[in-house]
C-alpha positions in Angstrom: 6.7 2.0 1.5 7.7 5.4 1.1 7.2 7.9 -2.1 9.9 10.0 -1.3 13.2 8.4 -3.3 13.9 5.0 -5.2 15.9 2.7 -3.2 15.8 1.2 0.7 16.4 3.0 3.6 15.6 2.3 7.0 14.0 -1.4 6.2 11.4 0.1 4.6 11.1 0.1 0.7 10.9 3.1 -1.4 9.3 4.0 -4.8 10.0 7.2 -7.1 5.7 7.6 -8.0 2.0 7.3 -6.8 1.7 4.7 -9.2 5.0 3.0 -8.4 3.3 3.1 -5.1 0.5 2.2 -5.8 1.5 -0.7 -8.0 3.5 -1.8 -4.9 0.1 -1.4 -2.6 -2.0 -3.0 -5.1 0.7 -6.8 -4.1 0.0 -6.4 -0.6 -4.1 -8.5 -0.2 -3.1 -10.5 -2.8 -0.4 -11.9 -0.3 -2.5 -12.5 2.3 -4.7 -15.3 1.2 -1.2 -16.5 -0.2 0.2 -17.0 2.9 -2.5 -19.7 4.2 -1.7 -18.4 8.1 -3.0 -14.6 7.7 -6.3 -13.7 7.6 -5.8 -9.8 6.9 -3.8 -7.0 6.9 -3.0 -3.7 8.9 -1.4 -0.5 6.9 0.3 0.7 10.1 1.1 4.2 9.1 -1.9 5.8 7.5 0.1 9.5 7.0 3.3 10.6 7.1 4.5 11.9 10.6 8.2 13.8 11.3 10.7 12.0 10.1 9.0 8.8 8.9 7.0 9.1 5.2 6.0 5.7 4.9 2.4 7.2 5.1 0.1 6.5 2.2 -0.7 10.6 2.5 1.7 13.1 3.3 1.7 14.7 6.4 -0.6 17.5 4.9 -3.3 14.4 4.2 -2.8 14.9 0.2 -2.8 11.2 -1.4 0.6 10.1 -2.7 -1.2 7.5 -4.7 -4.7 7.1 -6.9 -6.9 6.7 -3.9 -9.3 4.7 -6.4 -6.7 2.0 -6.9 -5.7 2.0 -3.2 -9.2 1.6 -2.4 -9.9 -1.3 -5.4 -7.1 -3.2 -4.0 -7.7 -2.7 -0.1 -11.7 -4.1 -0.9 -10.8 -6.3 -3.7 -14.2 -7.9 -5.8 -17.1 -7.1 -3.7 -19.2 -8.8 -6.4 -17.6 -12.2 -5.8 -16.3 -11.7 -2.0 -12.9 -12.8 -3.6 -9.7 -11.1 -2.4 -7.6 -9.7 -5.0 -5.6 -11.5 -7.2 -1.9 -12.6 -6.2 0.4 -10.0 -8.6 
């Protein structure tokens, strides 16, 4: 996912905000338990680097989303051990 312009390009989607990215972040543990054959998940491109911005920082490390929602959806209810909730 990339906050750069609305739209696809290059497989990967794209989202016009933090929070749209964010929102779109927040889907991703949610679909793991979902999927009955994953047991976790890998955000392969922690910044942005040259020509790909699919980072969730920009190549200058600045968060392009809330880092607090990023972070409540990555560790979902550590009270209850329960992965987020499917969106």
């Amino acid at each position: 996912m990339s906050a750069s312009r609305p739209g696809r390009s290059g497989g990967a989607t794209t989202v016009a905000s933090g929070d749209a990215l964010a929102a779109r972040y927040e889907q991703l543990p949610g679909a793991v338990p979902a999927a009955r054959v994953r047991a976790g998940f890998c955000y392969t491109q922690f910044t942005d680097a040259y020509q790909e911005t699919n980072g969730l920082l920009t190549a200058e490390r600045v968060p392009k989303a809330p880092a607090d929602r990023v972070h409540a959806a990555t560790m979902g209810d550590q009270a209850t051990g329960e992965p987020p909730s499917t969106v």
